[in-house]
C-alpha positions as CSV (number, residue, x, y, z in Angstrom):
1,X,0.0,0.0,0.0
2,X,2.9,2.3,0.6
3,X,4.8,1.7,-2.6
4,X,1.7,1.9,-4.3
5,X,0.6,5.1,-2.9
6,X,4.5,6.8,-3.3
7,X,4.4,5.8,-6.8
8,X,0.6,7.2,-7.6
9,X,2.2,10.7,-5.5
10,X,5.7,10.5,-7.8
11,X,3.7,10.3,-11.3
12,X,1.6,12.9,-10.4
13,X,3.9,15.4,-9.4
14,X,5.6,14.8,-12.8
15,X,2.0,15.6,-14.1
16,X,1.4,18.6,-12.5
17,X,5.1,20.1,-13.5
18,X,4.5,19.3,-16.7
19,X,0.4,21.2,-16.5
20,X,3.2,24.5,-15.8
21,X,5.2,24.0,-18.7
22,X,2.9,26.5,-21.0
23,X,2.4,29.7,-18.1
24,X,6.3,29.7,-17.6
25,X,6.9,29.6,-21.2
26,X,4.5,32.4,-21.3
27,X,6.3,34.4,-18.9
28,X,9.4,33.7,-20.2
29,X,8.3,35.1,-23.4
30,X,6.9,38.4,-21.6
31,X,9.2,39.7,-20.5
32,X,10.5,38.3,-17.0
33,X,13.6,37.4,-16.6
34,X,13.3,33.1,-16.8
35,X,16.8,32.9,-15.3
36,X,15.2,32.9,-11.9
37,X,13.2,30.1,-12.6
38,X,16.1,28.0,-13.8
39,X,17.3,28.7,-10.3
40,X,14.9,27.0,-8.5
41,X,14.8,24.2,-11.1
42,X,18.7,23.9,-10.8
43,X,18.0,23.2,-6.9
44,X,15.5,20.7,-7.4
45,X,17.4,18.7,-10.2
46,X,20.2,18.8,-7.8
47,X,18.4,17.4,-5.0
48,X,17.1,14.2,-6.8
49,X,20.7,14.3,-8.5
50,X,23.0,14.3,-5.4
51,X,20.8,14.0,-2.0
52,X,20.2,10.4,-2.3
53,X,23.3,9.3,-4.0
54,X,26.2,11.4,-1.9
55,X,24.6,12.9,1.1
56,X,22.4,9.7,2.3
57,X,25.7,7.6,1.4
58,X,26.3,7.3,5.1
59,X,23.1,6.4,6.0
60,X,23.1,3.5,3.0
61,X,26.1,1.9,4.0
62,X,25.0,1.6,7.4
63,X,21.6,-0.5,6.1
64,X,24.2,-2.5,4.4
65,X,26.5,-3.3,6.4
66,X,23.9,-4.3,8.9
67,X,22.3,-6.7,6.3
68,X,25.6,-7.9,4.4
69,X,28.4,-7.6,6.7
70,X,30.8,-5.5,3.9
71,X,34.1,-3.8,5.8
72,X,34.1,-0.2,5.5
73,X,36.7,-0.4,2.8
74,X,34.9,-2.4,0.4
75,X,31.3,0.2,1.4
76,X,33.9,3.1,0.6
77,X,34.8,1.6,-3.0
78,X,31.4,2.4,-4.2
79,X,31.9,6.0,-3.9
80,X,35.4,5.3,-5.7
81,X,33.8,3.9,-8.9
82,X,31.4,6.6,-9.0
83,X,35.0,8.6,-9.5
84,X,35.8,6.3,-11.8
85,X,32.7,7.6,-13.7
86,X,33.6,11.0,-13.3
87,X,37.0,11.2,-14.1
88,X,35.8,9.6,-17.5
89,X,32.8,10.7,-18.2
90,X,33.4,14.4,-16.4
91,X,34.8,16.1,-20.3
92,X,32.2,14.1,-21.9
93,X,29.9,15.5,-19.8
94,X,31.0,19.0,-20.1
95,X,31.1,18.7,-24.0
96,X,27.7,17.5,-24.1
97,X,26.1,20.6,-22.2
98,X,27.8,22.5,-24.4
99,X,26.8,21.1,-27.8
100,X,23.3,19.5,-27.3
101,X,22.4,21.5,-24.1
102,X,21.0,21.3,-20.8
103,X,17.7,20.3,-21.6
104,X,18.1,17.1,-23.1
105,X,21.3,16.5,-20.8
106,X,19.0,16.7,-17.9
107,X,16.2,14.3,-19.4
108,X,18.2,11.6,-20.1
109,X,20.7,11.6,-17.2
110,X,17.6,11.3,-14.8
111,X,15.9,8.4,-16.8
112,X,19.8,6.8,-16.1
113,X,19.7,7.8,-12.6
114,X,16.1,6.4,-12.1
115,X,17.5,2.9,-13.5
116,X,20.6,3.0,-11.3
117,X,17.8,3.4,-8.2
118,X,15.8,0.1,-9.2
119,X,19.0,-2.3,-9.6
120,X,20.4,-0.5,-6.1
121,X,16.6,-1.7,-4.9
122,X,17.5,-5.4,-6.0
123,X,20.9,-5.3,-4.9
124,X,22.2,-9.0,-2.9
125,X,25.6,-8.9,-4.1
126,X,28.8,-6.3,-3.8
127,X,29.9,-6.5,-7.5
128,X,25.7,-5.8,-8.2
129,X,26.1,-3.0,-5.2
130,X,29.1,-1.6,-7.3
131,X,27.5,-2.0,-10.4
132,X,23.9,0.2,-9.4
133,X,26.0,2.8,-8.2
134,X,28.2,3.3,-11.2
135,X,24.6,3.3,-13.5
136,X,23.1,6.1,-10.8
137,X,26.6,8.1,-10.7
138,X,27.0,8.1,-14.5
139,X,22.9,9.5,-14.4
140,X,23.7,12.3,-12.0
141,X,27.2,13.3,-13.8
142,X,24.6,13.7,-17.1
143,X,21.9,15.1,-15.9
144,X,22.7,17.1,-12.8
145,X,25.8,19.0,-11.5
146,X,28.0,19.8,-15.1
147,X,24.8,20.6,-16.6
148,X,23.5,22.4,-14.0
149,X,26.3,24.9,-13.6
150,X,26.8,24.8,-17.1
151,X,23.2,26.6,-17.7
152,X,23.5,28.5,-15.0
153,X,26.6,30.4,-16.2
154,X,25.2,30.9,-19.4
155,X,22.3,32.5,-17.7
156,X,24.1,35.1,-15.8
157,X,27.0,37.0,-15.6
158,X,27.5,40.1,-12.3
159,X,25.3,37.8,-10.3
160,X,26.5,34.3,-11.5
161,X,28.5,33.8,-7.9
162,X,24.5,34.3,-6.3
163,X,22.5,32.5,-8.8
164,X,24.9,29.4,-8.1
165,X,24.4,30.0,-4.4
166,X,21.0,30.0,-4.7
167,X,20.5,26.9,-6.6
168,X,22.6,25.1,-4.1
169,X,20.5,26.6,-1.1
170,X,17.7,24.6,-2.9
171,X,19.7,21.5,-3.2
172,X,20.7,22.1,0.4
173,X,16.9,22.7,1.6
174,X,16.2,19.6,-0.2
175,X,19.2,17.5,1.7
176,X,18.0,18.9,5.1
177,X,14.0,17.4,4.2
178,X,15.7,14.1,2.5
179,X,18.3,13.0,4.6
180,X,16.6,12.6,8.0
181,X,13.2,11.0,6.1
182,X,15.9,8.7,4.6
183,X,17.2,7.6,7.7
184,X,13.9,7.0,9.4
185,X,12.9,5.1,6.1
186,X,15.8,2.5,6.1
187,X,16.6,2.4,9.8
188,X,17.6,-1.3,10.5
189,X,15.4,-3.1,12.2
190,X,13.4,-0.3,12.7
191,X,13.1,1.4,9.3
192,X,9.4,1.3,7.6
193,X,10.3,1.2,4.3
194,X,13.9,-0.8,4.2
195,X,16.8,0.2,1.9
196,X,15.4,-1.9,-0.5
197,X,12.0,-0.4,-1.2
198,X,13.6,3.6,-0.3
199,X,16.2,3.2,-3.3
200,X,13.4,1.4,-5.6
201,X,10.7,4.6,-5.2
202,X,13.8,7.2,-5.8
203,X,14.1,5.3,-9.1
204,X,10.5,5.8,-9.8
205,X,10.2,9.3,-9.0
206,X,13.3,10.0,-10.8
207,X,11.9,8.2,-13.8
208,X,8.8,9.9,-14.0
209,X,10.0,13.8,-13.9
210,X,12.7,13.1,-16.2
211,X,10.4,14.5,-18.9
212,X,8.6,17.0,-17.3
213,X,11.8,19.0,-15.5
214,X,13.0,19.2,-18.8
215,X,10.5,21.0,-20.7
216,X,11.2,23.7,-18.2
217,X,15.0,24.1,-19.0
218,X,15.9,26.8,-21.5
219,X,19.2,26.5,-22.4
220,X,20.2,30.1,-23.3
221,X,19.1,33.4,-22.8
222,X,20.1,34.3,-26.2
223,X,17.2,32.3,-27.6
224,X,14.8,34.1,-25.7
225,X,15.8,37.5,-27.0
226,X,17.4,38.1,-23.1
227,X,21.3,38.3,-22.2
228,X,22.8,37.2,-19.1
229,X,21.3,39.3,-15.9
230,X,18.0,40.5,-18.0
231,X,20.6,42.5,-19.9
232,X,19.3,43.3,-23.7
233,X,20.9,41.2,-26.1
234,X,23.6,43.7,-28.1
235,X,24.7,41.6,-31.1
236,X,23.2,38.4,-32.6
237,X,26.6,37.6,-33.8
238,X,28.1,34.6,-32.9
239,X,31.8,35.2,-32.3
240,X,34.3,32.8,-31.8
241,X,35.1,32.2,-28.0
242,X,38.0,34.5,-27.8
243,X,36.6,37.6,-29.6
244,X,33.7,37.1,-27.0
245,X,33.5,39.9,-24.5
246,X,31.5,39.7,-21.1
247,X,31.2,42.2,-18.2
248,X,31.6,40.5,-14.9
249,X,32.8,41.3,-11.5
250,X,34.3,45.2,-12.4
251,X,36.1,44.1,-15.5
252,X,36.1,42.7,-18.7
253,X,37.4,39.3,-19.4
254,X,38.2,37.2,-22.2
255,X,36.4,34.1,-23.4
256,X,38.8,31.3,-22.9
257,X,38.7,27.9,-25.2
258,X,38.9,24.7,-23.2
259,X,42.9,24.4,-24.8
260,X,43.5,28.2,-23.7
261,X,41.9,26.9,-20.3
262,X,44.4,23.8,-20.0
263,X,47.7,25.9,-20.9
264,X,46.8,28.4,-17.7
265,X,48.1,28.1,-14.2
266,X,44.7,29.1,-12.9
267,X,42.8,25.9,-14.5
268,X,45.0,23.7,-12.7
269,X,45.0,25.8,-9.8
270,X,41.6,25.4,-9.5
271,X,40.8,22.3,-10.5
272,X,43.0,20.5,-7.9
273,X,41.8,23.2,-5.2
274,X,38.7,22.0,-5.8
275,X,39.7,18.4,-5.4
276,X,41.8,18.6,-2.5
277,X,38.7,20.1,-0.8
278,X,36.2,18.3,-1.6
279,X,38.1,14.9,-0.7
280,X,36.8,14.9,2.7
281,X,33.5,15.8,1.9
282,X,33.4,12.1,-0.2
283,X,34.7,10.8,2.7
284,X,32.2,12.4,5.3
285,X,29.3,11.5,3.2
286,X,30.5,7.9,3.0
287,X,32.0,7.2,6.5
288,X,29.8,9.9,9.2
289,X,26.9,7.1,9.7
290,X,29.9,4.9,10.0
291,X,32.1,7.0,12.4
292,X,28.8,7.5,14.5
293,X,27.9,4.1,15.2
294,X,31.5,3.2,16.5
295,X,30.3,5.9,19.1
296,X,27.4,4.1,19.5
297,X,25.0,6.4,18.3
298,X,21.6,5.5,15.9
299,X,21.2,6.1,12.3
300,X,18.7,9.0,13.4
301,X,21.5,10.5,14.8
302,X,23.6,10.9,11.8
303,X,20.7,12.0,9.9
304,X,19.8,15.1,12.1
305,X,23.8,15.7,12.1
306,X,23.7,16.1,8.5
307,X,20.9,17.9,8.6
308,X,22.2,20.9,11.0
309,X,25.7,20.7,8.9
310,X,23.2,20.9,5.8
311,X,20.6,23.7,7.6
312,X,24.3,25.9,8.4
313,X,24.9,24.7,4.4
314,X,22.1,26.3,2.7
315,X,22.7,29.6,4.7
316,X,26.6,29.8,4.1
317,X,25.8,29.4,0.7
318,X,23.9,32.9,0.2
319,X,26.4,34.1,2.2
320,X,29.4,33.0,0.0
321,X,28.0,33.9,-2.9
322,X,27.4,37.5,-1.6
323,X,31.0,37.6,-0.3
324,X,32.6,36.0,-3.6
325,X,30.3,39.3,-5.5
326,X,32.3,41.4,-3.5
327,X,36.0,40.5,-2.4
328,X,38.3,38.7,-4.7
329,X,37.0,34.8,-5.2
330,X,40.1,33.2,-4.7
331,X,40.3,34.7,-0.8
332,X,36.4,34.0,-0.1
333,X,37.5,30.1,-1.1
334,X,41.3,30.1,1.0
335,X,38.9,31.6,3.9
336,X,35.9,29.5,3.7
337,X,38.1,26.1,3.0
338,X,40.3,26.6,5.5
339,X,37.2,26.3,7.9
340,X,36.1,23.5,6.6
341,X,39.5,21.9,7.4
342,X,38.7,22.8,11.1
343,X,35.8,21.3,11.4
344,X,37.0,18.3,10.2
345,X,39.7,18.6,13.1
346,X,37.2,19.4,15.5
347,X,35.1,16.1,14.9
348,X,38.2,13.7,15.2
349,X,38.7,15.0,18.8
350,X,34.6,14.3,19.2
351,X,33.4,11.6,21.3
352,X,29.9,13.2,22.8
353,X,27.3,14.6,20.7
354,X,27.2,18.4,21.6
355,X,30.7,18.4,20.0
356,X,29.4,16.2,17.0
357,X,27.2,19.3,16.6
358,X,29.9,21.9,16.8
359,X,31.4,19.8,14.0
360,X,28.3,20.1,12.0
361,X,27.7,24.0,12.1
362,X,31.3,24.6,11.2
363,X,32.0,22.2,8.8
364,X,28.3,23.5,7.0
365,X,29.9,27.3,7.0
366,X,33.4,26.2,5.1
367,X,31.9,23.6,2.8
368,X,28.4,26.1,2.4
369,X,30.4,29.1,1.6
370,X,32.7,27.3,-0.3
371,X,30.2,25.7,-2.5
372,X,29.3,28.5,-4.9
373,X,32.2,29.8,-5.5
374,X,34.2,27.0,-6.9
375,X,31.8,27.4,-9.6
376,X,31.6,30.9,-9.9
377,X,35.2,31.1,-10.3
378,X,35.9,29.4,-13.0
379,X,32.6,31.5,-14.9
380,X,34.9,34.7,-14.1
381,X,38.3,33.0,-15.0
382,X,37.1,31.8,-18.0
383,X,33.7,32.9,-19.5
384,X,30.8,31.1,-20.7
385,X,31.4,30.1,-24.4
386,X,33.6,26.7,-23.8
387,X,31.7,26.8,-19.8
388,X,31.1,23.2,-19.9
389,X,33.7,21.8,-21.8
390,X,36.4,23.6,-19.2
391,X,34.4,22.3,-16.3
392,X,34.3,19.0,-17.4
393,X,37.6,19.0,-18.5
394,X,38.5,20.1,-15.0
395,X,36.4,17.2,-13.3
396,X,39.6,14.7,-14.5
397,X,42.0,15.8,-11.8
398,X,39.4,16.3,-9.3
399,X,38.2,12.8,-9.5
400,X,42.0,11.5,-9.8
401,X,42.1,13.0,-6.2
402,X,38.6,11.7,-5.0
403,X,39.2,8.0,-5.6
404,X,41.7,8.4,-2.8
405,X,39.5,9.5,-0.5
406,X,36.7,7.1,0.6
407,X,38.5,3.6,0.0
408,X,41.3,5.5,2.2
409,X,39.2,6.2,5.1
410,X,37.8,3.0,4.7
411,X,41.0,1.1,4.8
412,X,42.6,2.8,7.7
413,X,39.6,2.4,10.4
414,X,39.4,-1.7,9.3
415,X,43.3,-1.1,10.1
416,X,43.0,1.0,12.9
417,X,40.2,0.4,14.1
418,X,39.2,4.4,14.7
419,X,39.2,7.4,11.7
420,X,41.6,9.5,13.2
421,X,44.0,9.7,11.1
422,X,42.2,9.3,8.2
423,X,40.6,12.5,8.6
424,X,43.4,14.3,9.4
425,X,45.2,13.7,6.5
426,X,42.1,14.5,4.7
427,X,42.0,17.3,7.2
428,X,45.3,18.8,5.9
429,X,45.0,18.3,2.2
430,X,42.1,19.7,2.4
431,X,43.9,23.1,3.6
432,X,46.5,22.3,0.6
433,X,43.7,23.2,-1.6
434,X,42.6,26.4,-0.1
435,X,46.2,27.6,-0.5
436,X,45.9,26.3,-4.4
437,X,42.4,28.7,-4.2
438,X,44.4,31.7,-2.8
439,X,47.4,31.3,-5.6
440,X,45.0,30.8,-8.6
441,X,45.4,34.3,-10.5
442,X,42.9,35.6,-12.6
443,X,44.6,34.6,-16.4
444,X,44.6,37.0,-19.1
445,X,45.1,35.9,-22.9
446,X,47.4,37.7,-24.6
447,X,45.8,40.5,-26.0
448,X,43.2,40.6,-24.3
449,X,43.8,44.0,-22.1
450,X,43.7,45.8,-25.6
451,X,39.9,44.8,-26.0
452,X,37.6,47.3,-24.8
453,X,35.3,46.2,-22.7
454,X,31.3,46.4,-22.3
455,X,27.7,45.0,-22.3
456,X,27.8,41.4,-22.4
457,X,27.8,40.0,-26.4
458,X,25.8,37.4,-27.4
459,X,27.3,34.2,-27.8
460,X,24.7,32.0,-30.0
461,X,27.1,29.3,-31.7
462,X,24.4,27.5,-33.7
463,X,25.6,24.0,-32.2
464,X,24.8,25.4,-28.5
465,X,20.9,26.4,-29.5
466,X,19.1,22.9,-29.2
467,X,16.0,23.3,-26.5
């Protein structure tokens, strides 16, 4: 009865976004500014895109490990392949929300994603286990994050740093609902639902929205007759990406190629900035539930943990998206990451639960804050014409650095016994990266200073226009 009456809810939720197609169409044809829109719809394809499959890790490895007995190092490996995925499929990814867009992107990564769900319902082996979680991670990688930021960069310009930190106050809102209903769900021994039958309706709902979001994703403003910001469309040109010209942040700055991108100290800068800090991230979401029931504490526990770290999230990320409008993005990150590094300190000294909590708030202003602007950054580095392809291109080195993580964690508690070190290795590459943040210079093509800037051009490369 309660399968039956989740799936009735999930297909008629993807009926009643799809009865709204037609008025936002409408008033994205009148006049109002649609980018706003594809905000919100950016947080909600992010929350079916990454809450179940990264923030509720935890909470699924604990149901499994109850019911199957894996060591925390084989439970981490699945978070390892899904870098596997990424690392491969992170340029493809990028290149396809650049040449068939968003839209379609989005569809068909979710119908991938829902698939992934209903083996991971089935699951009774590890190599099946493995094998559901590469199918959803290679879903969310095409129809979530890459694309995601991909459209929103192309959507905006002097507020690109807030629209991103919007979207991800969504996707935060969404883990802060999600992740405590998850754990009551699957619970052992206690859970209504079960792992089993949780994963198998995330499939279904993801399935049956896959069409609907979509028809609400506009790829480019350009289409529309709109710029980034609102901003009137000057030129229906479409020059080449390094004749482009964007206003952003005070100054004018080049559109960079993804080849122009790879030759700069800045791409590399970033991209293993970005890795080196997100590394304990993988390994929080994977190992918290984990690291909490050594202490003895219930899956509940963990889920109103990530919660609060997720609640302090959503808010840090307006607020580093204000600050990375305002102060040089590069600081905001060294500031914000270092932080995070902290609080990853601070929980390898916890043992009670009022410091578990301290953990949470801190570690949700660094990794909030932080958030946004990794994004943001490489928009103002490097423009929106080649967006995607440099993002995914970026992904390669990140993921190099995020298979370490998880199986790493993993291996040293089953060594151990305890996550100590673990995490403070994690803890101090993690401030390796902010220090890559803070020495990533803003790059400038030769040339370049000699353009004039001004209003934002139009970049409408035929190949990049399909809806």
């Amino acid at each position: 009865m309660t399968f039956s009456g989740l799936l009735i809810v999930a297909v008629g939720v993807g009926l009643m976004m799809l009865a709204v197609v037609p008025e936002l169409s409408r008033r994205l044809r009148g006049g109002f500014f649609y980018g706003w829109w594809l905000v919100v719809i950016s947080g909600f394809v992010m929350v079916i895109g990454s809450v179940p499959l990264f923030h509720a890790m935890s909470l699924w490895a604990v149901a499994l490990e109850h019911q199957f007995g894996w060591s925390r190092t084989q439970l981490g490996l699945a978070l390892t392949l899904t870098r596997v995925e990424g690392g491969i499929m992170g340029p493809v990814e990028g290149y396809l929300s650049d040449k068939v867009g968003t839209r379609r992107m989005v569809m068909i990564g979710m119908i991938i994603m829902g698939i992934g769900f209903l083996i991971f319902g089935r699951v009774n082996s590890l190599w099946m286990f493995y094998s559901a979680y590469l199918v959803m991670s290679m879903g969310m990688g095409l129809g979530s994050w890459v694309p995601m930021m991909t459209l929103l960069n192309h959507w905006f310009a002097r507020q690109r740093a807030m629209a991103i930190s919007w979207a991800n106050v969504g996707s935060r809102l969404g883990a802060l609902l999600l992740v405590p209903a998850i754990a009551w769900a699957i619970e052992p021994g206690h859970g209504p639902l079960g792992w089993s039958v949780t994963a198998s309706l995330f499939g279904i709902f993801a399935i049956a929205i896959a069409f609907p979001i979509s028809r609400l994703i506009r790829n480019r403003p350009q289409d529309y007759g709109q710029g980034p910001d609102g901003d009137p469309v000057l030129a229906e040109t479409s020059p080449s990406p390094t004749e482009a010209v964007q206003e952003n942040s005070g100054g004018s700055a080049t559109e960079f190629t993804a080849s122009q991108a790879l030759r700069t100290p800045a791409f590399w800068l970033i991209s293993f900035g970005h890795g080196f800090t997100s590394m304990i991230i993988i390994a929080i979401m994977a190992h918290l539930g984990l690291l909490l029931q050594d202490h003895g504490y219930p899956l509940q526990t963990t889920g109103w943990i990530v919660a609060v770290y997720t609640a302090v999230a959503m808010v840090f990320q307006v607020v580093g998206g204000y600050v990375g409008d305002r102060m040089p993005k590069r600081m905001a990150l060294f500031i914000f990451t270092t932080i995070q590094a902290g609080a990853v300190v601070i929980l390898t000294m916890a043992s009670d639960l009022s410091t578990f909590y301290l953990f949470a708030v801190l570690f949700g202003v660094g990794f909030g804050g932080r958030n946004p602007l990794t994004i943001a950054v490489r928009g103002e580095y490097f423009g929106r014409a080649s967006f995607g392809k440099i993002l995914g291109l970026s992904t390669v080195p990140m993921n190099v650095l995020l298979l370490i993580a998880s199986p790493l964690a993993g291996y040293m508690r089953d060594v151990q016994g305890t996550y100590t070190n673990a995490f403070l290795i994690l803890a101090a590459l993690n401030f390796i990266g902010g220090v890559c943040f803070l020495f990533a210079k803003r790059p400038v093509l030769p040339g370049a200073q000699d353009r004039p800037s001004g209003p934002v051009r139009a970049v409408t490369a035929g190949g990049n226009n399909a809806r």
